[in-house]
C-alpha positions as a printed NumPy array, in Angstrom:
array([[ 0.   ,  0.   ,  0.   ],
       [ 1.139,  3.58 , -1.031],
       [ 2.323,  5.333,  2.245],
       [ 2.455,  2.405,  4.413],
       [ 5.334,  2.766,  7.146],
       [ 7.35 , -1.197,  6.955],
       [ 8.463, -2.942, 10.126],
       [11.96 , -2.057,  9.068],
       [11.339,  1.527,  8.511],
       [ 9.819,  1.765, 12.093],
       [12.158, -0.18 , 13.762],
       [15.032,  2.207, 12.263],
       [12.906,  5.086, 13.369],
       [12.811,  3.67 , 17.132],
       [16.017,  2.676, 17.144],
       [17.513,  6.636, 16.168],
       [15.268,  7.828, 18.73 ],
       [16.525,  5.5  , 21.577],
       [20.039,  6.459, 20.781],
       [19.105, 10.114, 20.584],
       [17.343,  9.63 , 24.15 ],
       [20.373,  7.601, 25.435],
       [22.661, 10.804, 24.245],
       [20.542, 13.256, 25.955],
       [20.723, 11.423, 29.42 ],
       [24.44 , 11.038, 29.302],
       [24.721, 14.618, 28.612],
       [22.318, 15.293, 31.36 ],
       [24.535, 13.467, 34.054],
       [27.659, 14.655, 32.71 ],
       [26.389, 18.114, 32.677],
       [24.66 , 17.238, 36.618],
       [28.253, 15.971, 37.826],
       [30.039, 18.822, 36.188],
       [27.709, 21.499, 38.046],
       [28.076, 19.182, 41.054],
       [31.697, 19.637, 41.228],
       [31.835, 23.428, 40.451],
       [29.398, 23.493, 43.032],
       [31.299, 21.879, 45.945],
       [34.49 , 24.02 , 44.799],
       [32.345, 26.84 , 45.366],
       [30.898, 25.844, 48.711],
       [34.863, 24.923, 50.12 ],
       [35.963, 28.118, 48.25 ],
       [33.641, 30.543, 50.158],
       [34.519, 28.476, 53.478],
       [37.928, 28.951, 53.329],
       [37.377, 32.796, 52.441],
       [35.172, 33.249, 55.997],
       [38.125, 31.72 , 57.972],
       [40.855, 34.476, 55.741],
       [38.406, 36.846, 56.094],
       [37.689, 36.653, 59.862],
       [41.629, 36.109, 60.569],
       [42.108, 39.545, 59.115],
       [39.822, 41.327, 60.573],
       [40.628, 39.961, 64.04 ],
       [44.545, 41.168, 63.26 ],
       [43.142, 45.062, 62.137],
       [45.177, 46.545, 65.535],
       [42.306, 49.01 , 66.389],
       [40.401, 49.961, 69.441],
       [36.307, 50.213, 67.679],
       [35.446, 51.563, 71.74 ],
       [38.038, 54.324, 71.628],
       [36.896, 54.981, 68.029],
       [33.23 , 55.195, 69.294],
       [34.008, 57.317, 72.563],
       [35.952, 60.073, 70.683],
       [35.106, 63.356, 71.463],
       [33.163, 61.972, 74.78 ],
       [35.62 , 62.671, 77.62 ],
       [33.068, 62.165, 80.102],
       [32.367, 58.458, 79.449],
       [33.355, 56.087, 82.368],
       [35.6  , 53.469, 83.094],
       [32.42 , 51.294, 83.788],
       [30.612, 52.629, 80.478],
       [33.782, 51.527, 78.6  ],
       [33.623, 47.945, 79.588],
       [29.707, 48.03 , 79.352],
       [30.428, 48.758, 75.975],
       [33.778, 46.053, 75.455],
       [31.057, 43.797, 76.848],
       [28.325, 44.292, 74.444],
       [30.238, 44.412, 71.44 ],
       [31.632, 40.729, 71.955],
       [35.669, 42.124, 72.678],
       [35.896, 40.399, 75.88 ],
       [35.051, 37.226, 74.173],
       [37.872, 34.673, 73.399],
       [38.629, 34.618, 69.493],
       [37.232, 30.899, 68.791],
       [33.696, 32.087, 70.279],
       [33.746, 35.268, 67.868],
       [34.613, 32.982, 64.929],
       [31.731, 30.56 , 65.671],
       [29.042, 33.347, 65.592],
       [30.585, 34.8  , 62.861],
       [30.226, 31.474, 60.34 ],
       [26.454, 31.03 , 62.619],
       [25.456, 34.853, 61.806],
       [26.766, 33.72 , 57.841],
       [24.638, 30.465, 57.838],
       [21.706, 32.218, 58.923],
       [21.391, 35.253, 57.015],
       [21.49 , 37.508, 60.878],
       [24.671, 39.466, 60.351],
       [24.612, 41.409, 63.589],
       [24.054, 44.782, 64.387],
       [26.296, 47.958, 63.204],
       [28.45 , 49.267, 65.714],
       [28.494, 52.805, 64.274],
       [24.963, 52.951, 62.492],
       [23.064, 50.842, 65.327],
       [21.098, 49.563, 62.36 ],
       [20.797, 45.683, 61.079],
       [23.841, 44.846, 58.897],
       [21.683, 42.548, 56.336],
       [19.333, 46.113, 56.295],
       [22.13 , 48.425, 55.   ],
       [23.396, 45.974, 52.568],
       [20.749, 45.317, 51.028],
       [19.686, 49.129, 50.732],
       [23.316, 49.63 , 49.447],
       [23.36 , 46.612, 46.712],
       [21.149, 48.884, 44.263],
       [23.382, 51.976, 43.547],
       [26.611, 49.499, 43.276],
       [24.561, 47.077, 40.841],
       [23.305, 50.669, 38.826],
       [27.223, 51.694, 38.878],
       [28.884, 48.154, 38.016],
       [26.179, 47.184, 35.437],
       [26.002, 49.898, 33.522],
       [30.172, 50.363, 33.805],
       [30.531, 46.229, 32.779],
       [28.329, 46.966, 29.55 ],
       [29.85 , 50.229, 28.247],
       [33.101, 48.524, 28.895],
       [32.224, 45.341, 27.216],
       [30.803, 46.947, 24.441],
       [33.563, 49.352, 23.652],
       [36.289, 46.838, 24.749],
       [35.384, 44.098, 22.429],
       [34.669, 46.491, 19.542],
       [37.954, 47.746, 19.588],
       [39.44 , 44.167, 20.147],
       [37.783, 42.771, 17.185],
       [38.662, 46.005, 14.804],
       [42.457, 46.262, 15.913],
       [42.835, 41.911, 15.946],
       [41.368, 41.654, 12.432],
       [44.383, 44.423, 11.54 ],
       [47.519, 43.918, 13.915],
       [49.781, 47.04 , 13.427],
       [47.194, 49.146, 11.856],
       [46.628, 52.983, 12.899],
       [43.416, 52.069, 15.09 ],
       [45.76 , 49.263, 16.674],
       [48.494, 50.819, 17.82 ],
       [46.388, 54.099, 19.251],
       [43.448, 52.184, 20.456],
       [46.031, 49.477, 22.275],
       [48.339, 52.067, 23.604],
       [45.032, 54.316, 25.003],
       [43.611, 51.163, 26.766],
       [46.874, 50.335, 28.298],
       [47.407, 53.791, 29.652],
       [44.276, 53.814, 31.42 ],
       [44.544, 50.691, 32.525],
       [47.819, 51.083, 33.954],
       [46.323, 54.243, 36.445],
       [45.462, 54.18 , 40.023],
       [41.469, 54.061, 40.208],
       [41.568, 56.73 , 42.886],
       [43.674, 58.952, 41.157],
       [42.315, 58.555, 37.728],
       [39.141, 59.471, 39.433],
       [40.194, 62.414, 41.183],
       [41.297, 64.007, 38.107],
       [37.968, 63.651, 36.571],
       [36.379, 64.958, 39.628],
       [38.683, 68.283, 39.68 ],
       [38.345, 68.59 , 35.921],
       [34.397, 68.201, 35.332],
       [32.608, 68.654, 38.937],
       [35.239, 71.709, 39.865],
       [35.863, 73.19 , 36.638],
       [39.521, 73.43 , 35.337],
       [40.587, 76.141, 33.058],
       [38.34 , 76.383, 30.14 ],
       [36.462, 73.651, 30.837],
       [33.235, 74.287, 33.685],
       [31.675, 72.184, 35.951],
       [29.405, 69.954, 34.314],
       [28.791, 67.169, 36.61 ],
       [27.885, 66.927, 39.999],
       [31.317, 65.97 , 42.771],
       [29.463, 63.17 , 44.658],
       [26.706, 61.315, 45.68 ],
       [23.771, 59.908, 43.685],
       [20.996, 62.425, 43.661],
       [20.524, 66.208, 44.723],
       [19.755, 66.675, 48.274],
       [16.417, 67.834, 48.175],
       [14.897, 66.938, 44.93 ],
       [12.234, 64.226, 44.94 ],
       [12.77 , 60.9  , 44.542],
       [10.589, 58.203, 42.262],
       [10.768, 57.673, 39.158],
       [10.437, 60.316, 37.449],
       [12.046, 62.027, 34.164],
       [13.614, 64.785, 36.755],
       [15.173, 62.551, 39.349],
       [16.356, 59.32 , 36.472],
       [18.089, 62.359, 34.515],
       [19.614, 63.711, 37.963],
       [20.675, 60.224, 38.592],
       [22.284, 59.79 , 35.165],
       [24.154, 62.897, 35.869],
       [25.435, 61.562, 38.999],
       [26.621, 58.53 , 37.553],
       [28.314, 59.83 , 34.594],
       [31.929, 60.304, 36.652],
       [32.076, 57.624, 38.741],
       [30.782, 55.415, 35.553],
       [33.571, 57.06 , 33.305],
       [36.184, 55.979, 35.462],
       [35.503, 52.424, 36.012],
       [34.853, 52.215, 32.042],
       [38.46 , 53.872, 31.512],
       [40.355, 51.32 , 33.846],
       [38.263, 48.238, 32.634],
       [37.659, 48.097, 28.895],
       [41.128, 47.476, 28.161],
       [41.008, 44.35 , 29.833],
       [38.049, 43.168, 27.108],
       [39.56 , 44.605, 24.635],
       [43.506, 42.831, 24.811],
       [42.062, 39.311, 25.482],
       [39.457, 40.232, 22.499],
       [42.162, 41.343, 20.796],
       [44.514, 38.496, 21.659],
       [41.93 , 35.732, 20.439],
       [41.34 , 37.325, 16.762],
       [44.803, 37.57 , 16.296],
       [45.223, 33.978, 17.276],
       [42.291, 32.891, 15.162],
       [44.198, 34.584, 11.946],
       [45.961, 32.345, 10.675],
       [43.695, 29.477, 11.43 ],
       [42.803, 26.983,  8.591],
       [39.32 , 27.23 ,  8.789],
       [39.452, 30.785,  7.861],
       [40.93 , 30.175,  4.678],
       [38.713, 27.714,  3.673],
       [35.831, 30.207,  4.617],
       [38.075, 32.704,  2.091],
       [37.699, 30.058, -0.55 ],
       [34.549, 29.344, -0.65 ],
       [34.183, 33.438, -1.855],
       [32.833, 34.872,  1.451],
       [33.875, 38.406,  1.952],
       [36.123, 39.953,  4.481],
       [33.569, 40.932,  6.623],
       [31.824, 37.401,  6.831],
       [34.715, 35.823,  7.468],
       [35.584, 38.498, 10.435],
       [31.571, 38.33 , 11.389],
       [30.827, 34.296, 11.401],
       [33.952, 32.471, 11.459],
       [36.479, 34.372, 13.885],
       [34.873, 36.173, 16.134],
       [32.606, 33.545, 17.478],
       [35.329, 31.582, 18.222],
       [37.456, 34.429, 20.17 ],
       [34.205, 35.349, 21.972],
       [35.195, 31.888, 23.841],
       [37.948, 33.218, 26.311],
       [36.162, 37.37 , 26.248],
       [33.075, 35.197, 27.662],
       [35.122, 33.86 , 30.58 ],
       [36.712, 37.072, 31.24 ],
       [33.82 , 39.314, 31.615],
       [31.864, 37.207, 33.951],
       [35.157, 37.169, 35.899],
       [35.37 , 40.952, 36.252],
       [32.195, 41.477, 36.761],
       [32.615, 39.7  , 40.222],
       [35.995, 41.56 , 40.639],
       [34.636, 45.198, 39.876],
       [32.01 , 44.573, 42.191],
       [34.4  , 43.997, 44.671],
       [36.947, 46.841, 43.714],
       [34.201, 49.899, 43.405],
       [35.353, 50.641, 46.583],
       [37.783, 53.083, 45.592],
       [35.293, 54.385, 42.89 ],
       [32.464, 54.816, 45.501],
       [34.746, 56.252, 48.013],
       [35.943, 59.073, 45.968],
       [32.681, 60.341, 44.77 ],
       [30.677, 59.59 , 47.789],
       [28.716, 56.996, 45.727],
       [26.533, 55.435, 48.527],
       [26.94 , 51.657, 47.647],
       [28.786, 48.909, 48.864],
       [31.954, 49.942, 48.126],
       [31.839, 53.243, 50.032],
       [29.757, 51.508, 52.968],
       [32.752, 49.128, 53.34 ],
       [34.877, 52.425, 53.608],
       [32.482, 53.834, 55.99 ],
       [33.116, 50.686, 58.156],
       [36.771, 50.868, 57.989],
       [37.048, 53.647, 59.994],
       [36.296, 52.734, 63.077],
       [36.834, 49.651, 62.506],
       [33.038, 48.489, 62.292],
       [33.42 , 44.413, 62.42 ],
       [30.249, 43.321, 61.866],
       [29.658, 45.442, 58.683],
       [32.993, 45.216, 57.37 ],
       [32.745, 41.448, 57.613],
       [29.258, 41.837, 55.971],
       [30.471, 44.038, 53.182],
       [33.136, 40.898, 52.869],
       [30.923, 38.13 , 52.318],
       [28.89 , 40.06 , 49.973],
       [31.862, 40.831, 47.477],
       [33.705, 37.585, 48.245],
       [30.213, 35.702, 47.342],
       [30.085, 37.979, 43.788],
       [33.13 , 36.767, 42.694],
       [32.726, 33.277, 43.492],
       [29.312, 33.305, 42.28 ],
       [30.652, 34.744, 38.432],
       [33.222, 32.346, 38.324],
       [30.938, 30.06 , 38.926],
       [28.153, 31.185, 36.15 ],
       [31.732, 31.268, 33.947],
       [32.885, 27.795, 34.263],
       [28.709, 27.199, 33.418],
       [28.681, 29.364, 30.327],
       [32.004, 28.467, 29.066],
       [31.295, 24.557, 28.922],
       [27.765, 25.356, 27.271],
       [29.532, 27.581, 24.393],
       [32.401, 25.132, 23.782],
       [31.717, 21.614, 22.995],
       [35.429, 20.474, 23.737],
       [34.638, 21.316, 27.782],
       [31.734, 18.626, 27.611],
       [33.965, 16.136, 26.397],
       [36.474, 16.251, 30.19 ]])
């Protein structure tokens, strides 16, 4: 009969779809044991920065009671060990540790000794300007860093390579805080010709309204556009000499002169063939830094009185504030452990040879 499906034919059928199925579970565990393992590296990774963490914290040689007291010459001998008493001093340094890891496992990170306020509370009110300021830095900086990398790999030696390489160096190469201070005394003070055109610090106007509004989003943008411009300045060279790095590396590969036989044009060579495969290591990179700028805005937030993380972990410093600096810790500790992580994830999805180990 016209049509008809033979015992053969169906048999072949079942037999391609059983294998398919078999293929599909195997990548399933490897993928499951794979994540496992990344997983547990994580987990002992993050342990063993709690014990660093707490050992240096315990070794800051400070006195947080004088640091409290100062400019109160009235307070007590018996107020002063009131106060050594409630802030845990008096207690032996294995007894601090264990609340420390039982404040981390529970989510309770203590009280601020300067602010009085929850520790978990100010974080989390402080995690929104630093993700505003690090996300929109990381995507200005990937974008412009892997544009240039592509344009000056594709043509080593050229006149965009050699001033677009030696730029991204420079800036690279500065001191965050002084980089920024420059920018702050040129644009928020005014410096010769040149007026002030942004605001010197902090993330709003004191006394506008907040919301979201079209007045108080453009007065944040014009808050942000320093301390932005400076972590874009002494990042996107990082994208852009790895980008650059992997198209050059990719030139003289054979599959791109097949792709220039077969008649495809410059631009689809540069487009389809090499610049996927560079993309492999950029990928790795930028989830990398993301988790390290996080944990470096400090500088950045400091210097224009940016009120994130960054500039609370400052704010704790001075004293020195234990419980929030140690919260402040395990949040930018945890961000770059958690990107690496999301990396090593990525990275094995966008390059079949990872699967394979």
């Amino acid at each position: 009969m016209a049509g008809a499906v033979t015992p053969l034919a169906t048999s072949g059928l079942g037999s391609a779809e059983t294998a398919r199925d078999r293929r599909a579970a195997s990548a399933g565990r490897d993928f499951a044991a794979y994540l496992a393992r990344k997983l547990a590296t994580a987990v002992v990774s993050f342990a063993m920065l709690l014990v660093v963490g707490f050992i240096l914290f315990s070794l800051i040689p400070s006195n947080p009671v004088e640091a409290l007291t100062r400019g109160r010459p009235d307070t007590s001998a018996k107020q002063i060990r009131f106060l050594i008493q409630q802030l845990g001093l008096n207690q032996p340094v294995w007894d601090r540790f264990v609340h420390f890891v039982g404040h981390t496992v529970t989510g309770n990170l203590g009280y601020s000794w300067q602010f009085q306020e929850p520790v978990a509370t100010m974080i989390a009110q402080r995690v929104w300007p630093t993700v505003l300021l690090v996300g929109s830095a990381t995507i200005i900086s990937v974008v412009i860093g892997m544009w240039l990398g592509i344009r000056s790999g594709w043509r080593p030696g050229s006149l965009l390579d050699r001033v677009s390489t030696g730029t991204a160096i420079t800036f690279w190469s500065m001191p965050t805080f002084w980089l920024g201070i420059m920018l702050l005394v040129i644009f928020a003070s005014g410096w010769g010709p040149i007026p002030a055109i942004f605001p010197a610090g902090g993330m709003s106007t004191p006394g506008t309204a907040g919301g979201l509004t079209p007045a108080h989003i453009l007065d944040v943008a014009r808050h942000l556009v320093l301390p932005c411009l400076t972590l874009v300045l002494v990042t996107f060279g990082q994208y852009q000499m790895i980008m650059r790095s992997s198209v050059v590396d990719e030139l003289g590969s054979p599959y791109l002169l097949t792709a220039r036989a077969k008649g495809l044009r410059d631009v689809e060579v540069q487009r389809r063939h090499a610049v996927p495969n560079a993309l492999l290591p950029s990928v790795t990179v930028i989830f990398l830094q993301i988790g390290l700028v996080i944990s470096g805005v400090v500088t950045v937030e400091t210097v224009y009185s940016w009120p994130g993380l960054g500039y609370l972990a400052y704010q704790a410093l001075q004293i020195p504030d234990l419980p929030l600096l140690e919260g402040t810790f395990l949040v930018f500790s945890a961000s770059v452990i958690f990107f690496n992580l999301v990396a090593d994830v990525l990275y094995r999805y966008l390059d079949p040879r990872v699967r394979r180990q």
